[in-house]
N, C-alpha and C positions, 0 to 999 in steps of 0.2 A: 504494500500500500504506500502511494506516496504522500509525502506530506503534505500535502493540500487537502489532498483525501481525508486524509486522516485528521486536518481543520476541520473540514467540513461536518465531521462525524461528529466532531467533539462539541460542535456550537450547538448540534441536535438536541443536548442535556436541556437547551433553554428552554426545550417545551416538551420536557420530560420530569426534569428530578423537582423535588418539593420543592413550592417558593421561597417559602425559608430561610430554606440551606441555599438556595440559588440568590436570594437576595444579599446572603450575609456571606458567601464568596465573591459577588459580582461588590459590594459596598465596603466589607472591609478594608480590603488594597484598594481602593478609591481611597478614603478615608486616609489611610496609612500614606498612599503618596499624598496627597495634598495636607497634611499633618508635617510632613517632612518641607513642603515647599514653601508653608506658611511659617515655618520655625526659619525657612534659612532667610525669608522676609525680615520674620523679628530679629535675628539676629544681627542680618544687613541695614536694620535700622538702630540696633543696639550701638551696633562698633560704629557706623555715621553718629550718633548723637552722642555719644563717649567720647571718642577718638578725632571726632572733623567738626562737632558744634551743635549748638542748636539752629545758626542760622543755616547750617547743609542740611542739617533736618527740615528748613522750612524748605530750602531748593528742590529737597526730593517730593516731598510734597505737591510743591508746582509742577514738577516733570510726570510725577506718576497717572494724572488723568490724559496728558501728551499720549506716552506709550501705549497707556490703554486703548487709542482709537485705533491704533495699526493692529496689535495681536486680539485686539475685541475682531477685527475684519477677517483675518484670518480662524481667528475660535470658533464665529460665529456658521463657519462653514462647518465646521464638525459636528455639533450636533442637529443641523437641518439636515445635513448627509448622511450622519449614521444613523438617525431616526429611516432614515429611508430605505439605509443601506438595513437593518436589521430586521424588516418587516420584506425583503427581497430574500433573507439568507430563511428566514422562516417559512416561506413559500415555495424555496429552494431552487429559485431564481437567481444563479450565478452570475451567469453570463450578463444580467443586469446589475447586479448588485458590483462585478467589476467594473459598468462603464459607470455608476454611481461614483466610486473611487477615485477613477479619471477627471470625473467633472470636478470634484473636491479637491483636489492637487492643481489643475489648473485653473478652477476660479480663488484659490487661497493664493496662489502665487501673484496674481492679476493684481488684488483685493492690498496684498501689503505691500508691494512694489511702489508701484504711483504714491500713496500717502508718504512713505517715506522720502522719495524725492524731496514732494513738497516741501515734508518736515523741513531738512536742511537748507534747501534755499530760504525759509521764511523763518530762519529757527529765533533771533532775535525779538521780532514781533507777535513770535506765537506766545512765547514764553513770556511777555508781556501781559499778551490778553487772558492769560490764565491765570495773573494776579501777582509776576516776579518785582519786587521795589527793585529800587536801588542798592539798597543794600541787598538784598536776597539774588539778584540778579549772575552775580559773577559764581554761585556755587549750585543754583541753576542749571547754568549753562554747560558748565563744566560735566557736570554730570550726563544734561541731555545730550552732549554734542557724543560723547562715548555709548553710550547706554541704548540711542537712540537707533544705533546701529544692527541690535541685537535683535527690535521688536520685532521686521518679517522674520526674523530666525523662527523665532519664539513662535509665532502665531501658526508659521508652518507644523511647527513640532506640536503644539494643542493640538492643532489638525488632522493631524494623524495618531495622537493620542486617541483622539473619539472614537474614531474609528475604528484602533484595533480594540475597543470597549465594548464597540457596539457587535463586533464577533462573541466576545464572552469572554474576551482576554484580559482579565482584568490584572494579572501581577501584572504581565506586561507591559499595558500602561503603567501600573503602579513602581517600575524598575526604571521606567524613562525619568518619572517626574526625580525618583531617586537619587539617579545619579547628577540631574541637572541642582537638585539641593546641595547633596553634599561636597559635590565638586567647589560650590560657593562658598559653604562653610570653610572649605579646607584654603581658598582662595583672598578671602574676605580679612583675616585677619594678617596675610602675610603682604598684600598688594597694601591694606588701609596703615596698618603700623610696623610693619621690617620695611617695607620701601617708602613708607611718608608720605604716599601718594593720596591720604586723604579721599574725599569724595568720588573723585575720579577711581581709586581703586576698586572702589566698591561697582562702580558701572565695570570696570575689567571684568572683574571678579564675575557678573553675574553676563555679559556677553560672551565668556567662553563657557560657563557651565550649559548656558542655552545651545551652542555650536556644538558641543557633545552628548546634549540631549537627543537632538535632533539627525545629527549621525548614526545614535541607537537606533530611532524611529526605523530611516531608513537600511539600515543592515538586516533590522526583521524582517521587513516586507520584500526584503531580494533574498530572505534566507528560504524561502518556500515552505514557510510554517503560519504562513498567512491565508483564510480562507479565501480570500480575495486574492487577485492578480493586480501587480501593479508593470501594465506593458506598453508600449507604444500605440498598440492601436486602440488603446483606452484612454489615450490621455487627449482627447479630441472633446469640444464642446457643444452638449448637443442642450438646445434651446429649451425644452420639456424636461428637462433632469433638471437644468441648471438652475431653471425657474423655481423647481421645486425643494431644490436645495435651498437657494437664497432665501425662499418665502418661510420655510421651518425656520430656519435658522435665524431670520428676522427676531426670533425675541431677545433671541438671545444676545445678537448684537446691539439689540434693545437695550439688557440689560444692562451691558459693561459700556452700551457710547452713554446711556443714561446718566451711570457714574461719571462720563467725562465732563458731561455738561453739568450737573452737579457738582462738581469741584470749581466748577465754574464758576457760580453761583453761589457756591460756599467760601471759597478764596476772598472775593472779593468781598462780603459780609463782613467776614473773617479782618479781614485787614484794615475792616471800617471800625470795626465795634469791639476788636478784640487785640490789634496791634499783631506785626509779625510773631509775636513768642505764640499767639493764640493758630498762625497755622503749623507750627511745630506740633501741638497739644493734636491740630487736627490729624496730621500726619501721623502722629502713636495711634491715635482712636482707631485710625484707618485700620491699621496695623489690628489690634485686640478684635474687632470685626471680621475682621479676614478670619482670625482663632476661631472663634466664636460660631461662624458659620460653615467653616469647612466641612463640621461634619454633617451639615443640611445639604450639601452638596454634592458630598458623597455617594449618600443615601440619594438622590434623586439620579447621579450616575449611574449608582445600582440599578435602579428601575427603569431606566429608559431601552437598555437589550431586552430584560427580561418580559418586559410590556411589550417593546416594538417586535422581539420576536413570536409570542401569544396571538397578538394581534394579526400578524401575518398568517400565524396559523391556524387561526378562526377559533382557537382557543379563547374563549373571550370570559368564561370564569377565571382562568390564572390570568386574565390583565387586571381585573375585578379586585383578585387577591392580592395581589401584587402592589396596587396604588392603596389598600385597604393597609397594610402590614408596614409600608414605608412610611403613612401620615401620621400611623399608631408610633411609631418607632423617632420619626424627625419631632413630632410633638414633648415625646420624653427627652429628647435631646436639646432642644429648645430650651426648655424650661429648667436643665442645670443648667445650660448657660448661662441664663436672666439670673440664679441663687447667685453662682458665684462670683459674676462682676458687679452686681451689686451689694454683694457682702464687705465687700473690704476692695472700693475702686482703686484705693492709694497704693494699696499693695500689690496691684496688679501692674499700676505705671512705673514704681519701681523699679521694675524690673528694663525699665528703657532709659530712664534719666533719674539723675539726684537732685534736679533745678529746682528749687522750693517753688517758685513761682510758676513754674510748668506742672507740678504735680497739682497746687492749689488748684489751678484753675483747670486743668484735667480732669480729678476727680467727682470734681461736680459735673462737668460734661459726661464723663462716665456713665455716671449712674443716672442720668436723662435720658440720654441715647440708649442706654439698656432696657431699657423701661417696657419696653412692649417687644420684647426679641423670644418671650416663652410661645409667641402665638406666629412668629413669621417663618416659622419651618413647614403649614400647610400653604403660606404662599408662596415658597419656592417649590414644593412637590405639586401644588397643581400649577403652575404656568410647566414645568418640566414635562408633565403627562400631556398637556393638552401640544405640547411639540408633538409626544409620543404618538397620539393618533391622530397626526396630521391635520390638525386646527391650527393653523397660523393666527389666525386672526386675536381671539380669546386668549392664545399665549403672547401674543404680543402687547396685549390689552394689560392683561397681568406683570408682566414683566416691568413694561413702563411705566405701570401706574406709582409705584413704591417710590422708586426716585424722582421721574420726570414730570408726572402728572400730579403729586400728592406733594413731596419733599421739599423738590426746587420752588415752588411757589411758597412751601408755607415758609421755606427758609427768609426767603425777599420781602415776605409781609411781616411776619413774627420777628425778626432781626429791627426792625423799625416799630414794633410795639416794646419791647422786651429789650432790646441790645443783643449781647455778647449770650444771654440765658436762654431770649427768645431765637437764636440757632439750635442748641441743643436740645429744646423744648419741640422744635418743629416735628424732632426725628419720632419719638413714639406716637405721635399722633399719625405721623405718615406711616408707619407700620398697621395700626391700625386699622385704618382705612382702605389703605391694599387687602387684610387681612378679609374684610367681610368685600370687597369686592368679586377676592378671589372666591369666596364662597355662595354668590351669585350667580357664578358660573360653574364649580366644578357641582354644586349638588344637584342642579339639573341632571347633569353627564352622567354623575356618578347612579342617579336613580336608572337613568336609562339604559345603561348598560347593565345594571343588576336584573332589568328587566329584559332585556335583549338574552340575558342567561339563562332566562328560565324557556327559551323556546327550544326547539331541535335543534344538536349542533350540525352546523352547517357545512355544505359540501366542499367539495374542491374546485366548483366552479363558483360560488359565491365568496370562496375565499381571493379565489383568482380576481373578482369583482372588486372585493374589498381594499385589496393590495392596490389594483390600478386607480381605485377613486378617492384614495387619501394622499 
């Protein structure tokens, strides 16, 4: 048997062995890598605000909703594709689910190419309008001008993270993000303090972990342990995949350009009502967020194979179960996150700076912006599902309501009632409001498909239907 074969046999479990145990291998190395990636984050923020300042901590700050717009363009392809690509490998639709792959590879290359041109030519005035002073400007720069080089890296290597996800390979993704961590960790402290290089080191540090990320990706998919084929005559763009990729994938990029323009919108607030030290503060917050939610993100990586593959196979009690065990499960996780940063927020920033006047005014931001974070683990599993069964619209509805629709506004009104409190005041309300939004939409779904279970399971021509009309 060759190894493709032998892929394909093994992704067959998804719509076989209990959900479960399918959830809690597909979620744990999710989990596990992005646990790893979000530590070499805090770390990388650690040794900058030790080692290179508080005002390089504002500079990253300013840079980080920058990067985000290229590898959000590039991520955004991943999971539109491997939603599609999983409910093809379910149906057992190869030969599609390889030109799926094709399209994903050359609309991500398309997608981070061009932005980052621009970046460069326009890098002074961009880094302006995201909110860099004077003073914050020269540590900025320095940063974006290295770092910024990394982001098509990066968005490629997401890219193709998803996707070997959305097979059922979950270490494997979870070995990529690995090595792209600890490579940083191991880099981070010799580039920022044995060479002095400060700010700048820490963008080294994290553009070659990304460049050896993304070498792994590729060694797997030419090592023929991939169910998919990555060949020549698939890497052509065909108008009807592509569409369909982009449009899934719409929330997603939803989600992370939402962020962009939100740091937008919060920078400048930020700088109004709360002075440079106050984007430093925001810049940690960023950071204990990313902690705090990784494992809601996880768990909805879990579920998008095991859903998108169900769903392909007309299986539609295990997609049932499946979005039923994740909301049960991101719910409890949710809600130690909310105990423990609101227990003791000072003790948590600690751990990133000794600045009396960065912690003061952090931990009261802390424990605001936590405030409503027990209840936004069912609104990231359902905007994730409603990707899963090819709803663009309702996930994209979702996605951007939390920051773009709800946040950025209440930040630019509340900031002008309240100050520097009415910012951190805006965020649990904006959670909130996402929250029953998203419950608007998924209890509909959720009723309808329970009811859709209790009919006769369906053939292999209605599944063949199913597959082509989502």
């Amino acid at each position: 048997m060759s190894k493709q074969r032998e892929a394909i046999e093994k992704s067959k479990r998804l719509g076989e062995e209990k959900i479960s145990k399918l959830l809690i291998q597909l979620s744990v190395p999710s989990i596990i890598g992005m646990l790893v990636m979000v530590l070499y984050n805090v770390v990388d923020t650690i040794f900058v605000s030790r080692f290179a300042g508080t005002m390089a901590m504002g500079g990253m700050a300013i840079v980080l909703p920058i990067t985000m717009i290229v590898t959000t363009l590039g991520a955004s392809i991943g999971p539109g594709g491997g939603s599609l690509l999983a409910r093809f490998l379910g149906a057992e639709k190869y030969d599609q689910a390889n030109k799926v792959l094709g399209n994903m590879i050359v609309l991500t290359a398309i997608f981070v190419i061009i932005p980052t041109i621009f970046g460069y030519l326009f890098a002074t005035p961009l880094l302006k309008f995201f909110g860099a002073s004077e003073a914050l400007m020269p540590y900025a720069y320095d940063y974006f001008i290295v770092v910024f080089a990394g982001a098509p890296i990066f968005g490629m290597a997401i890219m193709l993270n998803n996707s070997v996800r959305s097979e059922g390979k979950a270490k494997t993704a979870m070995v990529t993000m690995l090595i792209s961590a600890l490579v940083n960790l191991i880099l981070d402290p010799i580039f920022i303090i044995n060479f002095n290089m400060g700010i700048k080191g820490a963008a080294w540090a994290t553009v070659i972990s990304q460049i050896l990320a993304l070498g792994y990706m590729v060694g797997f998919y030419f090592s023929g342990k991939s169910t998919v084929s990555v060949k020549p005559k698939y890497l052509r763009i065909n108008i009807k995949t592509s569409k369909e990729i982009i449009s899934l994938g719409a929330a997603t990029f939803a989600r992370q350009g939402s962020t962009s323009a939100l740091y937008l919108v919060v920078n400048h607030a930020l700088l109004q009502y709360g002075g440079e030290i106050s984007l430093a503060v925001f810049g940690i917050l960023g950071r204990i967020l990313m902690i705090a939610t990784f494992p809601l993100f996880g768990l909805a990586q879990g579920l998008m194979p095991v859903a998108g593959y169900n769903l392909g196979a007309g299986k539609l009690n295990r997609v049932e179960e499946s979005l039923r065990l994740t909301t049960i499960a991101a719910t409890i996780f949710s809600t130690l996150i909310f105990l423990i940063l609101c227990f003791d927020p000072k003790m948590v920033l600690k751990l990133f700076s000794t600045d009396p006047q960065l912690l003061d005014m952090g931990a009261s931001g802390l424990r605001m912006v936590a405030l409503a974070l027990s209840l936004i683990g069912i609104q990231i599993i359902g905007s994730v599902f409603f990707q899963v069964i090819g709803k663009a619209g309702p996930a994209l509805i979702m996605t951007l309501s939390r920051q773009l629709l709800f946040l950025a506004p209440l930040v630019w009104i509340m900031s002008r009632i309240n100050g520097l409190d009415g910012i951190w005041e805006a965020f649990p309300i904006s959670d909130l409001l996402s929250v029953l939004l998203t419950l608007i939409f998924l209890i509909p779904e959720w009723k309808k498909l329970r009811a859709k279970n209790k009919n006769a399971s369906m053939d292999t021509v209605s599944k063949d239907k199913l597959v082509a009309s989502i």
